[in-house]
BALOBA-1460 file (C-alpha; in Angstrom, 3 decimals):
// residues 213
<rec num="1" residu="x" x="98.080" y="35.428" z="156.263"/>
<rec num="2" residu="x" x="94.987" y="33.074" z="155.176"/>
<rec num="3" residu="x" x="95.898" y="29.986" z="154.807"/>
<rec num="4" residu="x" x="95.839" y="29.523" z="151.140"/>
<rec num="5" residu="x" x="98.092" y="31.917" z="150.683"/>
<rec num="6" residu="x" x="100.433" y="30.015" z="153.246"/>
<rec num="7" residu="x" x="100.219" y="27.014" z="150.842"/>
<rec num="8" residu="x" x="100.419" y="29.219" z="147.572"/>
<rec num="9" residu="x" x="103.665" y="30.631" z="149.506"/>
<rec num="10" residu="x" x="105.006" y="27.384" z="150.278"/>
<rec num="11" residu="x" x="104.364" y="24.806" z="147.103"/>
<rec num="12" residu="x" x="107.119" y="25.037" z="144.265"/>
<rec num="13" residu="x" x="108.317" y="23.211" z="141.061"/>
<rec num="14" residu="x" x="109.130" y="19.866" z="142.916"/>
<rec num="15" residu="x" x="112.361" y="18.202" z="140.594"/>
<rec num="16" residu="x" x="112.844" y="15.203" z="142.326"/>
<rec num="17" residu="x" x="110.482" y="13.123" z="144.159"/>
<rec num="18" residu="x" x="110.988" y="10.028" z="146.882"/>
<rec num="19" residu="x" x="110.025" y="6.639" z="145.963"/>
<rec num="20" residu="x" x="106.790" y="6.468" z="147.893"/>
<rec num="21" residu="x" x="103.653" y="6.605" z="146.284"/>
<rec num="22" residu="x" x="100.643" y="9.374" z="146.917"/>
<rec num="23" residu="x" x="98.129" y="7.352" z="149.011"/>
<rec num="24" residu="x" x="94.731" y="6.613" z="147.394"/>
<rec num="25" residu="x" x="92.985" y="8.744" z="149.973"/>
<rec num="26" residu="x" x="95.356" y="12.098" z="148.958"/>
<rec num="27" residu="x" x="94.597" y="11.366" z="145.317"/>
<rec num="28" residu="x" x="91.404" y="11.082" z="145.963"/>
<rec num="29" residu="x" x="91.428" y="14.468" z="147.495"/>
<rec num="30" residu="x" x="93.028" y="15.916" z="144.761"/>
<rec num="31" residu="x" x="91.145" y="14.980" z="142.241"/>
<rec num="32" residu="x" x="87.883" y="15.522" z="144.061"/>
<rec num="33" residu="x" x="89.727" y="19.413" z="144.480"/>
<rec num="34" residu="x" x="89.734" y="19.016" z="140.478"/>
<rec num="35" residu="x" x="85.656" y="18.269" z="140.103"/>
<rec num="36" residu="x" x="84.900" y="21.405" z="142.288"/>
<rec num="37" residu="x" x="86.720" y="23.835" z="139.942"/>
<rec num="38" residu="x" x="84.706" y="25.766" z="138.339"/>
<rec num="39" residu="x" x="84.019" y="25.642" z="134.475"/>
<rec num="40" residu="x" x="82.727" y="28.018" z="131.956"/>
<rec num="41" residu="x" x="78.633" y="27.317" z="132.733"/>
<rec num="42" residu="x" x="79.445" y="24.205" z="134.406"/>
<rec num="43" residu="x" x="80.126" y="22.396" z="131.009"/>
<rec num="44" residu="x" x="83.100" y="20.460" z="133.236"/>
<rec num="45" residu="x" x="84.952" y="19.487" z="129.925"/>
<rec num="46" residu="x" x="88.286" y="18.141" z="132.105"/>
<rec num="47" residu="x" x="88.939" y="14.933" z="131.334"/>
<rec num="48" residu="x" x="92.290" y="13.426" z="133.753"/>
<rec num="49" residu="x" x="93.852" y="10.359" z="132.918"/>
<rec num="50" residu="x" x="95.842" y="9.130" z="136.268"/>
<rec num="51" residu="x" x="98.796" y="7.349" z="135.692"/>
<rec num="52" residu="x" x="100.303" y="5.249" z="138.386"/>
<rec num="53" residu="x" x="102.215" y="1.973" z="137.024"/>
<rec num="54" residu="x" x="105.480" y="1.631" z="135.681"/>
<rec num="55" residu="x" x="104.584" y="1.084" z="132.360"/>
<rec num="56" residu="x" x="103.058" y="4.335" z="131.650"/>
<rec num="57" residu="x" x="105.349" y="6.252" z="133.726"/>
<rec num="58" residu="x" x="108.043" y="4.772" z="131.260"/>
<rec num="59" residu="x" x="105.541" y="6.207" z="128.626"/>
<rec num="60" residu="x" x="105.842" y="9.524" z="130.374"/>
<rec num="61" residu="x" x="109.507" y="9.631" z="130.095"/>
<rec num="62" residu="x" x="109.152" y="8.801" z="126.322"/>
<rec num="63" residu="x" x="107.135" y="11.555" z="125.743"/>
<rec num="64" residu="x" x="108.863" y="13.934" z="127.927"/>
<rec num="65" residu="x" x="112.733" y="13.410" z="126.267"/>
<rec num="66" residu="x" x="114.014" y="15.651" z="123.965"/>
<rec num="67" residu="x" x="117.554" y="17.006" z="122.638"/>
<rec num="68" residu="x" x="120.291" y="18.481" z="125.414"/>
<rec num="69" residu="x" x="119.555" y="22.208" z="125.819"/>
<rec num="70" residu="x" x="121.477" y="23.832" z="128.569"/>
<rec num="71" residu="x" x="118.460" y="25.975" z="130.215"/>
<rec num="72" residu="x" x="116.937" y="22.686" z="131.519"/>
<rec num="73" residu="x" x="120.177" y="21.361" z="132.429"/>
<rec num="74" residu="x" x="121.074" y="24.659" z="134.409"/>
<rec num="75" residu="x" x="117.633" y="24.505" z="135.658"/>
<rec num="76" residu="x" x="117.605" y="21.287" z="137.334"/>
<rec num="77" residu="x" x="120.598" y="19.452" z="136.621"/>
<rec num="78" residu="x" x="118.558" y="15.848" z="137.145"/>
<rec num="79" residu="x" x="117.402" y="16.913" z="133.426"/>
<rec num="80" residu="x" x="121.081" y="15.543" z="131.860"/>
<rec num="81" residu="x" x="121.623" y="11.865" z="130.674"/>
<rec num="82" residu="x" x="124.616" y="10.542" z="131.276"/>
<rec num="83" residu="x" x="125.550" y="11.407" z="127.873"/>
<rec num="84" residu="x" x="124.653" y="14.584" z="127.808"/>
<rec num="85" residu="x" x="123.190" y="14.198" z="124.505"/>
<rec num="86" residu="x" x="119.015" y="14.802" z="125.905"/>
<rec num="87" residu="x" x="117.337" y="16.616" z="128.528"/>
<rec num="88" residu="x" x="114.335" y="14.358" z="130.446"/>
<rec num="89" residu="x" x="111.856" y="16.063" z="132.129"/>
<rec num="90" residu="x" x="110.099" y="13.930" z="133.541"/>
<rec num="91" residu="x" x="111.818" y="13.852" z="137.736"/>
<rec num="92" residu="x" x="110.744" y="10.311" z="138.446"/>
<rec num="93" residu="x" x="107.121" y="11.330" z="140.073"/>
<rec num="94" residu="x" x="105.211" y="8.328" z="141.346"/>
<rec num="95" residu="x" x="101.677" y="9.882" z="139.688"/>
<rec num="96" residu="x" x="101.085" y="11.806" z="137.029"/>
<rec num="97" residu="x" x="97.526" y="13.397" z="135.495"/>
<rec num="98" residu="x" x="97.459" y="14.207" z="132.149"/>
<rec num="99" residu="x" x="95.168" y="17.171" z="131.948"/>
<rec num="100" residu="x" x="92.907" y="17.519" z="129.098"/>
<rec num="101" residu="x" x="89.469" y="18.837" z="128.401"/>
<rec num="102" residu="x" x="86.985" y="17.295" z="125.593"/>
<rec num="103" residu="x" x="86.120" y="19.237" z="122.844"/>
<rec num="104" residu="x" x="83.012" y="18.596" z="122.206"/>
<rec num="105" residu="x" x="81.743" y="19.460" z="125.636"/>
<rec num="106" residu="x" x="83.431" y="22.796" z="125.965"/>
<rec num="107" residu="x" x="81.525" y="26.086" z="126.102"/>
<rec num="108" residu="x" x="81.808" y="28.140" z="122.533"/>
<rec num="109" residu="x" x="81.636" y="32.135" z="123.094"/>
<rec num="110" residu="x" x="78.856" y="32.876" z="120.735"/>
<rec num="111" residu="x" x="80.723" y="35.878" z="118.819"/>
<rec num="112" residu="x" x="84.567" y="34.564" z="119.191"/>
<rec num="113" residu="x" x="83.730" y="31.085" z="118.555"/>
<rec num="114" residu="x" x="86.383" y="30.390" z="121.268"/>
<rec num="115" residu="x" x="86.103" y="27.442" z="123.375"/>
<rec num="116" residu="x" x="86.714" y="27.187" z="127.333"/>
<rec num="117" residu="x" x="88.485" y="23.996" z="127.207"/>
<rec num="118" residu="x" x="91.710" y="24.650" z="127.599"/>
<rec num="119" residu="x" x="90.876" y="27.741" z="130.157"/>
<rec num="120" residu="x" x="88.723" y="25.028" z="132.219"/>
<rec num="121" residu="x" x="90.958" y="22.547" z="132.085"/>
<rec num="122" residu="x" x="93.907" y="25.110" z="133.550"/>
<rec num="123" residu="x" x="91.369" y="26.517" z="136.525"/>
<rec num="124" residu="x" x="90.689" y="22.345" z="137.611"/>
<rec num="125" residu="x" x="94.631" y="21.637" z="137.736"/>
<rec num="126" residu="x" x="95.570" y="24.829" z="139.639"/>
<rec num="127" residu="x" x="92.742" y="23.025" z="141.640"/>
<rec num="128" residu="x" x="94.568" y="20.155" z="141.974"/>
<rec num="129" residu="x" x="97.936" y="21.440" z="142.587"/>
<rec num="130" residu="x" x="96.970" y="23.888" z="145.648"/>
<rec num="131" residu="x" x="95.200" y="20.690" z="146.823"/>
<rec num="132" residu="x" x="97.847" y="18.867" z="146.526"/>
<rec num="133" residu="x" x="100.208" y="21.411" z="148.364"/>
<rec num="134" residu="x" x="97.690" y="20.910" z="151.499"/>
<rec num="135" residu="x" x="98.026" y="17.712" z="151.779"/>
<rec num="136" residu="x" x="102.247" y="17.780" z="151.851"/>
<rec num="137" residu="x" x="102.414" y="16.614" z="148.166"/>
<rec num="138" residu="x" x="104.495" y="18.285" z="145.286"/>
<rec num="139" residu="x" x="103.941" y="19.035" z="141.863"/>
<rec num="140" residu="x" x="105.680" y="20.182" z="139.229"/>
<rec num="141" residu="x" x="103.134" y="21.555" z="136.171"/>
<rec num="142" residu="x" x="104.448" y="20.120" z="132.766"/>
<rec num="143" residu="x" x="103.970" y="21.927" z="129.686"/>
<rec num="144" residu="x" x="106.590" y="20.949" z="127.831"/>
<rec num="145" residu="x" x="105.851" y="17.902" z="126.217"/>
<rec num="146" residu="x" x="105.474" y="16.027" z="122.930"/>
<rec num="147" residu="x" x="101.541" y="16.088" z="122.781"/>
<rec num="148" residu="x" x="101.320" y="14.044" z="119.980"/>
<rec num="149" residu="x" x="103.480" y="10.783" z="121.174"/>
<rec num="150" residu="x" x="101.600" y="11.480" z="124.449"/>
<rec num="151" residu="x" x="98.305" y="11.236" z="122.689"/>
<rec num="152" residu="x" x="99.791" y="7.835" z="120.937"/>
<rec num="153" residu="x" x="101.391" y="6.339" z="123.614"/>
<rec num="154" residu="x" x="98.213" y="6.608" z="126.123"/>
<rec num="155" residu="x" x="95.276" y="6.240" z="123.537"/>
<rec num="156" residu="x" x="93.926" y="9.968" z="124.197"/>
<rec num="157" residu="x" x="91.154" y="10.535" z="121.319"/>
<rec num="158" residu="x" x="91.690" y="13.354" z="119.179"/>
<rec num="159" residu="x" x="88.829" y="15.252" z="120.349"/>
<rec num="160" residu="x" x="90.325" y="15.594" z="123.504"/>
<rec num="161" residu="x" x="93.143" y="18.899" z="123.666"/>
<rec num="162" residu="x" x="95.976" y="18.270" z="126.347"/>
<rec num="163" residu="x" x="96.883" y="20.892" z="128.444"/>
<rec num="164" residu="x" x="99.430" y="19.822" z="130.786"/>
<rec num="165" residu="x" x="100.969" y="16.738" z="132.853"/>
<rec num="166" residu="x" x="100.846" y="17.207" z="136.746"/>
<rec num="167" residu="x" x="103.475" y="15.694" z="138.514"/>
<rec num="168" residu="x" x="102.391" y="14.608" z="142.074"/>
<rec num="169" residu="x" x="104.758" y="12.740" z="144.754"/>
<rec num="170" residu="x" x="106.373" y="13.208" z="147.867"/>
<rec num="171" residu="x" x="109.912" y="15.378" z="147.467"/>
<rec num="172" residu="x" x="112.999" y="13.048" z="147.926"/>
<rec num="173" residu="x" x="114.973" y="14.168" z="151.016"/>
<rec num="174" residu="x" x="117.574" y="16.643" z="150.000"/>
<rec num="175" residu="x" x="114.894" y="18.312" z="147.262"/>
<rec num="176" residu="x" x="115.371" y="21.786" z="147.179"/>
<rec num="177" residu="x" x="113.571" y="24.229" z="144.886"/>
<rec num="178" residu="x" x="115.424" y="25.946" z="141.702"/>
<rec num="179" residu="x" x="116.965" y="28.813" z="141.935"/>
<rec num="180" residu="x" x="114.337" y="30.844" z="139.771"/>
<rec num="181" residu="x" x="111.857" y="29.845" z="142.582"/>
<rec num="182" residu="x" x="110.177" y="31.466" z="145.568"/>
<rec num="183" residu="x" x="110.199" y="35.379" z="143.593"/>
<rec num="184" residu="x" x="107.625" y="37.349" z="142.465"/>
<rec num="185" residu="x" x="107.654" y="40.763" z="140.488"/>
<rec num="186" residu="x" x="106.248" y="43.712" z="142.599"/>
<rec num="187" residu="x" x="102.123" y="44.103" z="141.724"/>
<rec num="188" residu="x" x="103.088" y="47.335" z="140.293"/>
<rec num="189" residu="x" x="104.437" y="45.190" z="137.021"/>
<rec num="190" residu="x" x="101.666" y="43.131" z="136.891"/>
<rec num="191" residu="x" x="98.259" y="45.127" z="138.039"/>
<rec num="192" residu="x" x="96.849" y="48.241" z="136.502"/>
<rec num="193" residu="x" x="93.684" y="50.238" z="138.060"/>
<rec num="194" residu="x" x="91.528" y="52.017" z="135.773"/>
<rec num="195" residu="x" x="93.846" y="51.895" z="133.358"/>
<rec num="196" residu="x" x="97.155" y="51.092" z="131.506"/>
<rec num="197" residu="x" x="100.916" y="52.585" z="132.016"/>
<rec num="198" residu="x" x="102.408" y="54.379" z="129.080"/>
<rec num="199" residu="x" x="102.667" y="52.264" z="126.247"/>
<rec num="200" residu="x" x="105.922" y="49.609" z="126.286"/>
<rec num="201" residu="x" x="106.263" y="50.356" z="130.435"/>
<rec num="202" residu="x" x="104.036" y="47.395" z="131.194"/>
<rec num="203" residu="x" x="105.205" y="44.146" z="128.607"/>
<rec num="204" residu="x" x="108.070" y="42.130" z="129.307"/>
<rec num="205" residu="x" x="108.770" y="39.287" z="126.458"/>
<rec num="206" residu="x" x="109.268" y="35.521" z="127.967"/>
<rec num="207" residu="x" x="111.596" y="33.870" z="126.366"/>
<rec num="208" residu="x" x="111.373" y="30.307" z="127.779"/>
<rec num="209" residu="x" x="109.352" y="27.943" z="128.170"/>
<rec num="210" residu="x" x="108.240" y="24.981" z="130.051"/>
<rec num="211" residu="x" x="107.665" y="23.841" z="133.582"/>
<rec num="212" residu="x" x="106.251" y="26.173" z="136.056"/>
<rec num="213" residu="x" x="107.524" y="27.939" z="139.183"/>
């Protein structure tokens, strides 16, 4: 086994982190991990915005809070206030990136008029998490999230699309992953050579959303 598979084998959705902060040299790392992605013609529209202080990791939590649905409670039960009236999921992570990508600086497919950004910006955080998972960090991908209080709260400019939040900490010591972790359908489900299976053999519908495995 290479070792990035190893590490692809062993990171997970990290729920609950210690109260140590990432050291500036493993950031670095990770973001650096980040710039080396690669990007539709090398456009690099990512922008990151680190956030590290208490202040905007209260923002975080603002952003991340929404009304009590059981999934996310059942999920990670760290999700429930005390009065069981709202889910918040953010898991107390010392760092966060807010991934986004600029706009303007995108590639635009000639015929589609589609832009890169948001693929771009997705290739540089899987970047950054497998980085991350090298170094003995966790992560937990974020995509649920109220982009528009994010965008108020921490000044993004509205030519700048968010993609996700990355979550990035040390796990707190009796962490363990969810139960939905650490499976993976057969690559008969999910790969097809030279062609497709009969029609309605290969599509399964997803019917929640949020955080990532």
């Amino acid at each position: 086994m290479s070792d990035l598979i190893d590490i692809m084998h062993k990171r997970h959705t990290v729920r609950s982190y210690a109260d140590r902060p990432v050291e500036p040299e493993k950031l670095s790392a990770v973001l650096e991990a980040g710039r080396w992605a690669p990007t539709a013609v090398n456009a690099q529209p990512q922008r990151i915005v680190v956030l590290d202080t208490p202040e905007n990791l209260a923002k975080v939590r603002e952003f991340c809070t929404f009304g009590w649905k059981k999934h996310y409670v059942d999920l990670a039960e760290q999700c429930d206030t005390p009065d069981h009236e709202h889910i918040v999921l953010y898991y107390g992570a010392p760092l966060v990136l807010v991934v986004c990508y600029d706009r303007d600086a995108c590639w635009t497919h000639p015929e589609s008029g589609a832009s890169s950004g948001a693929t771009d910006a997705t290739i540089v955080a899987i970047h950054m998490m497998l980085e991350a998972a090298s170094l003995g960090v966790g992560s937990a991908w974020i995509s649920y999230f109220d982009h528009e209080k994010a965008r108020e709260l921490l000044g993004i400019p509205e030519d700048w699309g968010l993609v996700c939040l990355l979550y990035l900490g040390y796990p707190a010591k009796n962490e363990q992953p969810a139960h939905i972790s650490g499976t993976r359908k057969p690559l008969a489900e999910t790969c097809f050579f030279n062609g497709l299976p009969p029609a309605g053999s290969h599509s399964q519908k997803v019917t929640q959303e949020g955080d990532s495995q």
